[in-house]
TORPA-4810 file (N, C-alpha, C, O; in nm, 3 decimals):
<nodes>
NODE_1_0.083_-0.119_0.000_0.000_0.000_0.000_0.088_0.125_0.000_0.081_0.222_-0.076_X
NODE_2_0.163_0.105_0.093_0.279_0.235_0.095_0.378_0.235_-0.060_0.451_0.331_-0.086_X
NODE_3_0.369_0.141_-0.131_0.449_0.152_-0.238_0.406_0.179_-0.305_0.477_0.242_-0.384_X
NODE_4_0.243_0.161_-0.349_0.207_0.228_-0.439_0.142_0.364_-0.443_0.093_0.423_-0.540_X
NODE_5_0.153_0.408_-0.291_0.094_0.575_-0.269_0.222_0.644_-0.336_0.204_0.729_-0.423_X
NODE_6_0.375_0.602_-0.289_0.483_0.645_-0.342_0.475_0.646_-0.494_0.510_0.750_-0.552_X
NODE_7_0.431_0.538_-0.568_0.429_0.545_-0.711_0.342_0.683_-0.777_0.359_0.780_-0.851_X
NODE_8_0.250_0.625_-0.703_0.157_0.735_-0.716_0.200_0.891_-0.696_0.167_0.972_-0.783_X
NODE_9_0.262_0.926_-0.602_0.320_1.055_-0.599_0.425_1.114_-0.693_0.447_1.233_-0.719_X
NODE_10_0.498_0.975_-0.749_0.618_0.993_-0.832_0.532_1.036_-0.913_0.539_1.154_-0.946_X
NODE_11_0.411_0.937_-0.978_0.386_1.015_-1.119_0.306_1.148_-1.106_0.290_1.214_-1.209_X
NODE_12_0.262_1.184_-1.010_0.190_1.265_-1.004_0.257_1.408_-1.012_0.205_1.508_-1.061_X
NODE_13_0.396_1.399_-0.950_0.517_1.487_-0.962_0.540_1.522_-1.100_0.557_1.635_-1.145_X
NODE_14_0.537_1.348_-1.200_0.643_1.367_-1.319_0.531_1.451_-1.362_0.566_1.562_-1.399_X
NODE_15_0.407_1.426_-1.365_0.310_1.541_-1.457_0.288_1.660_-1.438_0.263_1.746_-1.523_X
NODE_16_0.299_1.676_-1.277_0.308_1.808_-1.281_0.440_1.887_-1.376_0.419_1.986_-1.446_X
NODE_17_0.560_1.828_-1.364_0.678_1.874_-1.381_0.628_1.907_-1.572_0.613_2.011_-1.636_X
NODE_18_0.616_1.770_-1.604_0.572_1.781_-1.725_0.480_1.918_-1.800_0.498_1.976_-1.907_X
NODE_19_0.394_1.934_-1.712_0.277_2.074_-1.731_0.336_2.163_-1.703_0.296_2.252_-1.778_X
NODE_20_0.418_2.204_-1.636_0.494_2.310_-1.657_0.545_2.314_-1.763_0.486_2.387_-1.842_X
NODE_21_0.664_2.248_-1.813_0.718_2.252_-1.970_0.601_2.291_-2.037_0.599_2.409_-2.073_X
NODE_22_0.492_2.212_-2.067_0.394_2.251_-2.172_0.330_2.380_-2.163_0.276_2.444_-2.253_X
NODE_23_0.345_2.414_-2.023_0.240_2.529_-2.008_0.398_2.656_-2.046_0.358_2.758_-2.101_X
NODE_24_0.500_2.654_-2.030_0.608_2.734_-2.040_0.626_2.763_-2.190_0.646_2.877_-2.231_X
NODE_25_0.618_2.640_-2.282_0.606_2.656_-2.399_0.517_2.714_-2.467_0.539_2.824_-2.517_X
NODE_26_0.398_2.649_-2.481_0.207_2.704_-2.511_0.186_2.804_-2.433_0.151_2.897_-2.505_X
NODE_27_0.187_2.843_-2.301_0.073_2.891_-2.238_-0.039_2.839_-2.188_-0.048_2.724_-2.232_X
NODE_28_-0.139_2.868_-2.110_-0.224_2.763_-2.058_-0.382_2.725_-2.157_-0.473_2.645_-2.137_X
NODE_29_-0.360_2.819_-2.257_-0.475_2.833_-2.337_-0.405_2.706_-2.447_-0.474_2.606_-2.467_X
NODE_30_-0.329_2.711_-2.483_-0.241_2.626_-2.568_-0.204_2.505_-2.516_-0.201_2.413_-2.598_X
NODE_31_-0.173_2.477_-2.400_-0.179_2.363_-2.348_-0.242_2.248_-2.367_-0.356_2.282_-2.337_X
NODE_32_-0.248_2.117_-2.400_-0.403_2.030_-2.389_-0.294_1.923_-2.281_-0.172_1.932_-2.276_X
NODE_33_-0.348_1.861_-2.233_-0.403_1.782_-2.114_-0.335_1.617_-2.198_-0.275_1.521_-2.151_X
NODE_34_-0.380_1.649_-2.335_-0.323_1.528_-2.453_-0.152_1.554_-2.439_-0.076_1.458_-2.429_X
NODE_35_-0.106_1.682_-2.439_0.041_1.698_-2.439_0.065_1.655_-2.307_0.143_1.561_-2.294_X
NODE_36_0.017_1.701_-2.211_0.087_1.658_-2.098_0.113_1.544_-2.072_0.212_1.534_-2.000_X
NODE_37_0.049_1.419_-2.109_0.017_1.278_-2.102_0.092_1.231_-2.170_0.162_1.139_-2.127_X
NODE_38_0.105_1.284_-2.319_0.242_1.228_-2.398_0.351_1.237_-2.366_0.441_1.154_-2.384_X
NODE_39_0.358_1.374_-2.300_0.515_1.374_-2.211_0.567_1.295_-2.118_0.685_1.303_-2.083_X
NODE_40_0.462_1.191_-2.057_0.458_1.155_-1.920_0.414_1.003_-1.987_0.341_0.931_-1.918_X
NODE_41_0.453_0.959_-2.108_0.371_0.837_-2.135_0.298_0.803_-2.122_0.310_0.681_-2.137_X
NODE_42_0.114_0.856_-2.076_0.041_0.811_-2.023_-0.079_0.863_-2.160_-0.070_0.969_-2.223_X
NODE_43_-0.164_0.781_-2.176_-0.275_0.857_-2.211_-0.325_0.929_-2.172_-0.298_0.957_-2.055_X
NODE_44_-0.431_1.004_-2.241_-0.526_1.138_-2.177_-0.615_1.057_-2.027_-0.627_1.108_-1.916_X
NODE_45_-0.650_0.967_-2.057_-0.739_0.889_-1.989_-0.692_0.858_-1.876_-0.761_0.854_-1.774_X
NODE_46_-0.544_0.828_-1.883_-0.482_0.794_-1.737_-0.419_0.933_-1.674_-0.362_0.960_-1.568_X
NODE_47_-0.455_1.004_-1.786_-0.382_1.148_-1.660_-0.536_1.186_-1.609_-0.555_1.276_-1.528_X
NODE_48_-0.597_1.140_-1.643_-0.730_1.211_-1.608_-0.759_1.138_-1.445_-0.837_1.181_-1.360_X
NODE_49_-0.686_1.041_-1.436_-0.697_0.964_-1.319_-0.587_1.060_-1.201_-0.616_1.071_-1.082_X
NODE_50_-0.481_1.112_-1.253_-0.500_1.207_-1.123_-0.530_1.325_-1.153_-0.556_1.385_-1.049_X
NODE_51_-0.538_1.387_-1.242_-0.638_1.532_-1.240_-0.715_1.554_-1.336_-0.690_1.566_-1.456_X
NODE_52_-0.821_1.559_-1.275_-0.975_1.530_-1.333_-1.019_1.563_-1.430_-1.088_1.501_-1.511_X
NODE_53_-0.956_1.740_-1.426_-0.948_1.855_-1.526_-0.819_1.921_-1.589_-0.710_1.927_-1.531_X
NODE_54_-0.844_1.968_-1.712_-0.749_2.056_-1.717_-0.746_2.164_-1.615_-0.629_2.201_-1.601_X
NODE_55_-0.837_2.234_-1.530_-0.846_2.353_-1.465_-0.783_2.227_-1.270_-0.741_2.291_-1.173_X
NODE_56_-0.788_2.141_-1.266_-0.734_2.107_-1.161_-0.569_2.042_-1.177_-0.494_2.025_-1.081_X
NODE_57_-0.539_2.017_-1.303_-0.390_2.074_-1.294_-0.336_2.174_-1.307_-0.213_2.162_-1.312_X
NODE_58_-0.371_2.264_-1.315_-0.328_2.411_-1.349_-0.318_2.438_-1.193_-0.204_2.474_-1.162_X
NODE_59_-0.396_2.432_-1.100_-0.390_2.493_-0.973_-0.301_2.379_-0.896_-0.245_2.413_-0.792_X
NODE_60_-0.288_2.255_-0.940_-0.174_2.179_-0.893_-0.026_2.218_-0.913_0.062_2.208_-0.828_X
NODE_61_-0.015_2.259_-1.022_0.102_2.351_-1.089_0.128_2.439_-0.997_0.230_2.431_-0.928_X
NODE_62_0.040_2.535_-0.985_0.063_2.668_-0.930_0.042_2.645_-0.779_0.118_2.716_-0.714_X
NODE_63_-0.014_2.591_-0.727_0.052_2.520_-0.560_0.144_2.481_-0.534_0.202_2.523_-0.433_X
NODE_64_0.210_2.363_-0.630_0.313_2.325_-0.646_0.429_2.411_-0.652_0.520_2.379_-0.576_X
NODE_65_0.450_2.533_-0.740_0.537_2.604_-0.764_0.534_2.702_-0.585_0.630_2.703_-0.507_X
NODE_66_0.438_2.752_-0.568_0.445_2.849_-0.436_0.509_2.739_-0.346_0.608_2.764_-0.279_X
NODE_67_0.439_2.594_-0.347_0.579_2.506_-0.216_0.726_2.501_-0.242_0.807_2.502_-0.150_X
NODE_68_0.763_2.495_-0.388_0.902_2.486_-0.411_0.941_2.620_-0.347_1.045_2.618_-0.280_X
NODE_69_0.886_2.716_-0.357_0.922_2.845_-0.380_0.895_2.913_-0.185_0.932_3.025_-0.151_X
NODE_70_0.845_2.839_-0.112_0.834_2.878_0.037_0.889_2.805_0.101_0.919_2.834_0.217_X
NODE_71_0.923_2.679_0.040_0.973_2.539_0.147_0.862_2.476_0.190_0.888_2.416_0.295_X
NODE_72_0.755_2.464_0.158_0.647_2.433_0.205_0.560_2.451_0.273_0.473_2.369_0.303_X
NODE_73_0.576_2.630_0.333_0.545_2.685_0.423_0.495_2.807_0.356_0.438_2.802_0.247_X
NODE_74_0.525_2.964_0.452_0.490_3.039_0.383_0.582_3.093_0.396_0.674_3.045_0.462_X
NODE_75_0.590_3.205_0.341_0.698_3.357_0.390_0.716_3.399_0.487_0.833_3.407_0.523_X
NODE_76_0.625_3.440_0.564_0.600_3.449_0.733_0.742_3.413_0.800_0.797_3.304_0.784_X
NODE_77_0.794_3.519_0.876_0.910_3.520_0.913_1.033_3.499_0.842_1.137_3.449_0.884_X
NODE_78_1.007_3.540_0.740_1.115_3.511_0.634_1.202_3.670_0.679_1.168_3.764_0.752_X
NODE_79_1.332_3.642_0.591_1.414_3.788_0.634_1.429_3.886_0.495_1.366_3.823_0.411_X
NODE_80_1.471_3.983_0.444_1.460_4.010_0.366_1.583_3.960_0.237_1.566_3.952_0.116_X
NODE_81_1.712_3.932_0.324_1.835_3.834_0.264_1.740_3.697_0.189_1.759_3.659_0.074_X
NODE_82_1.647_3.645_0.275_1.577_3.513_0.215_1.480_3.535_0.111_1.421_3.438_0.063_X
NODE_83_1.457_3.651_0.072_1.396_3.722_-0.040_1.495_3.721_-0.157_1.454_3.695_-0.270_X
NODE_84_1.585_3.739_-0.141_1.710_3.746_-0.210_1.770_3.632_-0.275_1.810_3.610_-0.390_X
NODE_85_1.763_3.549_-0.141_1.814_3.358_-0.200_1.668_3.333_-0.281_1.678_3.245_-0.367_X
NODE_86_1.543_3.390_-0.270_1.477_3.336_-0.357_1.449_3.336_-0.516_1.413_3.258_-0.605_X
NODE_87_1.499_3.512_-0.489_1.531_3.526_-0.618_1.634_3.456_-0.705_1.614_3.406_-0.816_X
NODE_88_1.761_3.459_-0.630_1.850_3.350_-0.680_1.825_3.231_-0.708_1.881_3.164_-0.795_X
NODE_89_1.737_3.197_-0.632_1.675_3.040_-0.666_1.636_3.039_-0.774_1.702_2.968_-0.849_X
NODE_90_1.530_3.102_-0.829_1.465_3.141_-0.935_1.530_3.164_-1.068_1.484_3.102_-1.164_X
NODE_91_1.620_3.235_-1.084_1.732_3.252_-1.162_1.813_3.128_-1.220_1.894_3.146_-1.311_X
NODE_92_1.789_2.989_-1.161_1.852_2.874_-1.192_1.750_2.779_-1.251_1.765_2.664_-1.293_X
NODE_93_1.607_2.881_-1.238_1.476_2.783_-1.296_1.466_2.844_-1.386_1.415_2.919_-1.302_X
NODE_94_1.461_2.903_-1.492_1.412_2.947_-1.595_1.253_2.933_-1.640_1.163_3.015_-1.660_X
NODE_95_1.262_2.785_-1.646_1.144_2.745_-1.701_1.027_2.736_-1.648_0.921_2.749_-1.709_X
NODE_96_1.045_2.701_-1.470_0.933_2.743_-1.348_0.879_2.856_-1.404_0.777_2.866_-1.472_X
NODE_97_0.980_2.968_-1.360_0.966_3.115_-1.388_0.890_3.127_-1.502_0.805_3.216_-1.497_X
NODE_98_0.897_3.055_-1.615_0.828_3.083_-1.775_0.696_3.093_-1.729_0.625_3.193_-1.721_X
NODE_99_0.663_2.930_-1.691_0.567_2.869_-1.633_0.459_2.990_-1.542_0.344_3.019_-1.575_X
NODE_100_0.506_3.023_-1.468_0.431_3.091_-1.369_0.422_3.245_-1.406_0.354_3.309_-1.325_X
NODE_101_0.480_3.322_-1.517_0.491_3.431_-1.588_0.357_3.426_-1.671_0.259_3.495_-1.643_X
NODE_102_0.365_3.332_-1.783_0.274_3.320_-1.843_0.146_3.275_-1.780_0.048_3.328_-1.832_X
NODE_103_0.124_3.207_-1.701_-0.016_3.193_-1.584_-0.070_3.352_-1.539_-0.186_3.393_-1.532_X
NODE_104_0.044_3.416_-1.515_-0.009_3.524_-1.428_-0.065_3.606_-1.544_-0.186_3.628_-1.549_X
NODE_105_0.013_3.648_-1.632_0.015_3.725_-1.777_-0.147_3.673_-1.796_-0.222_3.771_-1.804_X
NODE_106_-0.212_3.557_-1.803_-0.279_3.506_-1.886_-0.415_3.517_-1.775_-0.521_3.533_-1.835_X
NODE_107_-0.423_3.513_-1.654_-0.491_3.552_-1.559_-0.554_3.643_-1.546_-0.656_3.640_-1.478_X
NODE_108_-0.517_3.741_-1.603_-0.604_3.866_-1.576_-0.716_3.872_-1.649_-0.810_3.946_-1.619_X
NODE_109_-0.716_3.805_-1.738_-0.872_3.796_-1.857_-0.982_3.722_-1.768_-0.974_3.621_-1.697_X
NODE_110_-1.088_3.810_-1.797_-1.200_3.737_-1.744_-1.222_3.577_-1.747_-1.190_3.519_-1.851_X
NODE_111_-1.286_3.485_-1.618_-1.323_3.338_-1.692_-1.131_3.274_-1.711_-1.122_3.171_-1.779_X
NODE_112_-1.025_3.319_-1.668_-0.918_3.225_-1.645_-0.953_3.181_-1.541_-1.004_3.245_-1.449_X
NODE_113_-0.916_2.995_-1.547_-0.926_2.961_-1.427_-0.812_3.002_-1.332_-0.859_3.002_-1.218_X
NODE_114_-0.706_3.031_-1.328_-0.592_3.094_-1.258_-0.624_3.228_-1.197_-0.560_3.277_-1.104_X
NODE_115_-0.711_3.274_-1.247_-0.769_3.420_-1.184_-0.801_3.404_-1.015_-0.753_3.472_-0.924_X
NODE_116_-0.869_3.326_-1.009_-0.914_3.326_-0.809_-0.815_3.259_-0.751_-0.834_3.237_-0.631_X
NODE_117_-0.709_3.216_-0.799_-0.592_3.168_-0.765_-0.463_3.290_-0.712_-0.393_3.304_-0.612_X
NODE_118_-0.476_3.345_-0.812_-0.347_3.442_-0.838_-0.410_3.565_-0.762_-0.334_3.661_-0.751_X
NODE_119_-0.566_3.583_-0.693_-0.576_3.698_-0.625_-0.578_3.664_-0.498_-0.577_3.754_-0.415_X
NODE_120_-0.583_3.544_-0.461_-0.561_3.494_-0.344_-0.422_3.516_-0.268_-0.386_3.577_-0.167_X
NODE_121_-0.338_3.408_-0.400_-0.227_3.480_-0.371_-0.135_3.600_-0.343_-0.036_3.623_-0.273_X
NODE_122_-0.208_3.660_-0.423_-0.149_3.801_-0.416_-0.192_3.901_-0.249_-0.141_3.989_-0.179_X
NODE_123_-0.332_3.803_-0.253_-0.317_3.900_-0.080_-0.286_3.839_-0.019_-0.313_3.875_0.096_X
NODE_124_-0.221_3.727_-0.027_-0.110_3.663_0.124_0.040_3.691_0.096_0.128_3.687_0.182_X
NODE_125_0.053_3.716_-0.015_0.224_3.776_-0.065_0.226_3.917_0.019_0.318_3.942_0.096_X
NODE_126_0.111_4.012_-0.003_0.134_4.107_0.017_0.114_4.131_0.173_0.148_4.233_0.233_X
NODE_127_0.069_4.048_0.214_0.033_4.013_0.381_0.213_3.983_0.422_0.274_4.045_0.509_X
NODE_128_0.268_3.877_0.336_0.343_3.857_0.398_0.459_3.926_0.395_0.551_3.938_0.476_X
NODE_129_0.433_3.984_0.251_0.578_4.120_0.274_0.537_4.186_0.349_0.630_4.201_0.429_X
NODE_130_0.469_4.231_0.377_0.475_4.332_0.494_0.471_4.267_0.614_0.406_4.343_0.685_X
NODE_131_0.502_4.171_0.681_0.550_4.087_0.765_0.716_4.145_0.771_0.788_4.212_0.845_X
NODE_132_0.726_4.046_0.598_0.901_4.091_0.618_0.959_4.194_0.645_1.059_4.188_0.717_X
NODE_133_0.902_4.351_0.582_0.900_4.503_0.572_0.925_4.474_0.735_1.034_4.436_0.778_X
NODE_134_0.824_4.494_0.807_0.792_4.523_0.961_0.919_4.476_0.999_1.009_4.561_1.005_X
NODE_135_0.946_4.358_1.027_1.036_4.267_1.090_1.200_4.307_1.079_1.290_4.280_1.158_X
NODE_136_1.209_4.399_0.923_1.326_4.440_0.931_1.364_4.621_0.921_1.473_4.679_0.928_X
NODE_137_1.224_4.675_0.902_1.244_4.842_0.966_1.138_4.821_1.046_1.136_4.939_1.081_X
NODE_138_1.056_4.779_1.099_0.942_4.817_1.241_0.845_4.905_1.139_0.853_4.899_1.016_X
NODE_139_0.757_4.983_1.208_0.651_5.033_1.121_0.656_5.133_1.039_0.553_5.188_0.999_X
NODE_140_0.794_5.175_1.000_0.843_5.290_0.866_0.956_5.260_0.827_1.051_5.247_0.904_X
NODE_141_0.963_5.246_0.699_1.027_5.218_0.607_1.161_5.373_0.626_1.155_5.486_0.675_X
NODE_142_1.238_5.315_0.578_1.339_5.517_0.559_1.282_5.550_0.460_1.278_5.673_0.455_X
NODE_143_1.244_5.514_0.395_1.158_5.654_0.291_1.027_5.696_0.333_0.964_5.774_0.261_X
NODE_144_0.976_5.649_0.450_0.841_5.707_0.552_0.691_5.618_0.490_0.582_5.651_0.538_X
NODE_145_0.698_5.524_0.399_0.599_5.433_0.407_0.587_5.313_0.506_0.671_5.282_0.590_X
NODE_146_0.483_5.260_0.483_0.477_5.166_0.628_0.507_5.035_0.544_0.514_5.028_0.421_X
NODE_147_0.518_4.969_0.604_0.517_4.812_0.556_0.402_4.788_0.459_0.429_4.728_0.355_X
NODE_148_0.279_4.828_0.481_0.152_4.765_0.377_0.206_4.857_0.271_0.228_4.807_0.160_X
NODE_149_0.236_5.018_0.295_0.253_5.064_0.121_0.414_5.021_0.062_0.482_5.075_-0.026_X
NODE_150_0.433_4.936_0.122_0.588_4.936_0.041_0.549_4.781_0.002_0.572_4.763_-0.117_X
NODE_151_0.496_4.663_0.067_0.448_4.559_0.031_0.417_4.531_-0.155_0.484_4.458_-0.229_X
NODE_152_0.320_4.600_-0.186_0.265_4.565_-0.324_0.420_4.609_-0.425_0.457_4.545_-0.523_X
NODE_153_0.488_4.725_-0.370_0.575_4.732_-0.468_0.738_4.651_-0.445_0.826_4.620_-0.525_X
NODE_154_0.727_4.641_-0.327_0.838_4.514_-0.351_0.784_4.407_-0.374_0.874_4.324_-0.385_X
NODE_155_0.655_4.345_-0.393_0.598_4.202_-0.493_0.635_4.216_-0.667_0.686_4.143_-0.752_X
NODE_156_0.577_4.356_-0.664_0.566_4.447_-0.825_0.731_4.416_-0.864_0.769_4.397_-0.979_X
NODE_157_0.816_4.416_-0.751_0.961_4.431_-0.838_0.980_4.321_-0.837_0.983_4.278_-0.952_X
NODE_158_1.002_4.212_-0.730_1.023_4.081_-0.776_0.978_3.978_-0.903_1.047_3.894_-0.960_X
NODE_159_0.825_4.018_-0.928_0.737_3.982_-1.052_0.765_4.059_-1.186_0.764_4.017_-1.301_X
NODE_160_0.794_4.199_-1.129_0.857_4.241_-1.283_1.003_4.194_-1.322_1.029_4.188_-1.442_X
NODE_161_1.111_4.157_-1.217_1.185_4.122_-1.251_1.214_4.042_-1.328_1.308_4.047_-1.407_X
NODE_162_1.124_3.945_-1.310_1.091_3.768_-1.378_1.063_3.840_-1.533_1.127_3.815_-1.635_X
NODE_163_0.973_3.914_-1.522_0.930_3.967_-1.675_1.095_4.015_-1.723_1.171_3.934_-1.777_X
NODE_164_1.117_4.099_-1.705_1.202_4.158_-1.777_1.325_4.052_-1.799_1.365_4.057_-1.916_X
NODE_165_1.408_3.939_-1.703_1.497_3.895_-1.684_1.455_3.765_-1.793_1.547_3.703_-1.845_X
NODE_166_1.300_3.724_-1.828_1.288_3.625_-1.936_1.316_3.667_-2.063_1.371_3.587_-2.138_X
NODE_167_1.274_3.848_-2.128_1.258_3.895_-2.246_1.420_3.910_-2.246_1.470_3.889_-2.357_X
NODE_168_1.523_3.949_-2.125_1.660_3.944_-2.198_1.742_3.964_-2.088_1.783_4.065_-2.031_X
NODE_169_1.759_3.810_-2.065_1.870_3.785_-1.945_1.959_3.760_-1.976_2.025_3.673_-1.920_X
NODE_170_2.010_3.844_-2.105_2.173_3.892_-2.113_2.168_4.037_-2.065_2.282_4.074_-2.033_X
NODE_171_2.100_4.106_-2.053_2.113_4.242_-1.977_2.020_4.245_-1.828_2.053_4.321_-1.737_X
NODE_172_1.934_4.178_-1.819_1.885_4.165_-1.670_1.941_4.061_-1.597_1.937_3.939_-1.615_X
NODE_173_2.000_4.135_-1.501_2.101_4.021_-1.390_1.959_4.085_-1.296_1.946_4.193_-1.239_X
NODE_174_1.880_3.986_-1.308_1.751_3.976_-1.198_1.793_3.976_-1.064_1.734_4.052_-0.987_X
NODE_175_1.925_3.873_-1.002_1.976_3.845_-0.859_1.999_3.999_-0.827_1.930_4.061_-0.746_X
NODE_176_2.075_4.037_-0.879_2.187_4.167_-0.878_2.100_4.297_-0.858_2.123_4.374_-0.765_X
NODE_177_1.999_4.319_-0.949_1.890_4.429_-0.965_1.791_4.416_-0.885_1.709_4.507_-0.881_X
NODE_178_1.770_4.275_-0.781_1.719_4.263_-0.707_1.762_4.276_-0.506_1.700_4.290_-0.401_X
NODE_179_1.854_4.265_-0.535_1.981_4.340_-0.456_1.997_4.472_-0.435_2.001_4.527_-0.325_X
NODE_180_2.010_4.549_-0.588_1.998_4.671_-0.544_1.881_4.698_-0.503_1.890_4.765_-0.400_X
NODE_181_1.745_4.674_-0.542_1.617_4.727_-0.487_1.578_4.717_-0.335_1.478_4.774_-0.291_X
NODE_182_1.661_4.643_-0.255_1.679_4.647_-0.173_1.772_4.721_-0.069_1.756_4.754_0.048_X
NODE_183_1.876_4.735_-0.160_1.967_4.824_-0.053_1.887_4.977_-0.080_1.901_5.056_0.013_X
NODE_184_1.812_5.023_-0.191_1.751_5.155_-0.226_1.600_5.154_-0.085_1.574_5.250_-0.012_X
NODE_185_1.535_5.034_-0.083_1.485_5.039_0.036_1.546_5.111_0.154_1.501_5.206_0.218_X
NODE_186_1.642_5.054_0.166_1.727_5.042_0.333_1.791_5.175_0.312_1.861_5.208_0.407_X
NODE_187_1.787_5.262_0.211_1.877_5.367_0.165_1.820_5.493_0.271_1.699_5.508_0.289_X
NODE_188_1.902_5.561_0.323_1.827_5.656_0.403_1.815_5.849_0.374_1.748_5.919_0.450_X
</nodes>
C-alpha cells in the first residue's frame, strides 16, 4: 500500500513537472491535457486519473510552484536576505519562472481559471511582505511608508523582474537588480 501511494506521488510529480514545460512553452490556453500525457507516457485517460481537469492541474502547478518556492510553508518570518536567495533560486529555474509568468500574464482575462488563484495569492504575498517590511524596519520604512505601502511594490519588483529577466537575461542580472532594490529600500 505504501508503495504504491509512493508510485503514485512519483507520477503525479512527473506530470506536474511535465505541465509546466507545456504550459512554459504554449501557455495555458495552448496547453491540452493530450500533451501533458504524452510527455509523461500516459494517455489522456490515465492522466485524467490524477487530475480530473485541465483547470485542476493548473492549480496543482501553481501550488506546487508556491511550495518549491516557500519550502512548504509560507513567507512568514522570512528575512529580507531570504527574499534574495529566492530570487537567486529562481534565476537557476528558468522554465518554473516561464511557467508561472505566463499563468499570471494570462490571468487577468475574465473566466481564467488561474484568476481566483493568483488573487488569493497576491493577498497573502502582500500580507506577507509586509510581515518581512515590519520585521526588518518596524513600522516605517526610511523613505516614511509603512510596511503595507511598500508591500505591493516590492511584490511588483520581484514579478517584474521575472518579466524583464525572461525577455533578456543577457542584460537583466535579476539576482543583482534585485539586490539593489533592496539596498535603495534600506537607503536613508
Amino acid at each position: 500500500m505504501a508503495a504504491a501511494r509512493a508510485r503514485s506521488g512519483e507520477r503525479r510529480a512527473e506530470i506536474l513537472r511535465a505541465a509546466l514545460e507545456v504550459i512554459a512553452e504554449r501557455g495555458y490556453r495552448g496547453a491540452t491535457l493530450g500533451a501533458v500525457a504524452e510527455r509523461v507516457g500516459l494517455t489522456q485517460q490515465g492522466l485524467l486519473h490524477y487530475f480530473p481537469t485541465k483547470e485542476a492541474l493548473l492549480v496543482a502547478v501553481l501550488e506546487e510552484r508556491d511550495q518549491w518556492d516557500t519550502g512548504g510553508g509560507t513567507r512568514e518570518g522570512w528575512r529580507l536576505d531570504l527574499l534574495g536567495s529566492l530570487v537567486d533560486y529562481n534565476a537557476m529555474r528558468p522554465g518554473i519562472v516561464q511557467t508561472f509568468s505566463a499563468l499570471l500574464g494570462e490571468s487577468v482575462t475574465e473566466g481564467h481559471p488561474a484568476r481566483a488563484f493568483f488573487t488569493r495569492r497576491y493577498a497573502q504575498v502582500r500580507e506577507e511582505m509586509a510581515s518581512v517590511l515590519r520585521a526588518e524596519y518596524g513600522d516605517r520604512l526610511p523613505g516614511g511608508l509603512t510596511p503595507e505601502q511598500a508591500a505591493p511594490l516590492l511584490t511588483a519588483v520581484m514579478d517584474g523582474l521575472q518579466y524583464q529577466w525572461l525577455l533578456d537575461p543577457e542584460s537583466v542580472d535579476m539576482p543583482a537588480a534585485f539586490r539593489d532594490f533592496l539596498g535603495l529600500l534600506g537607503a536613508r
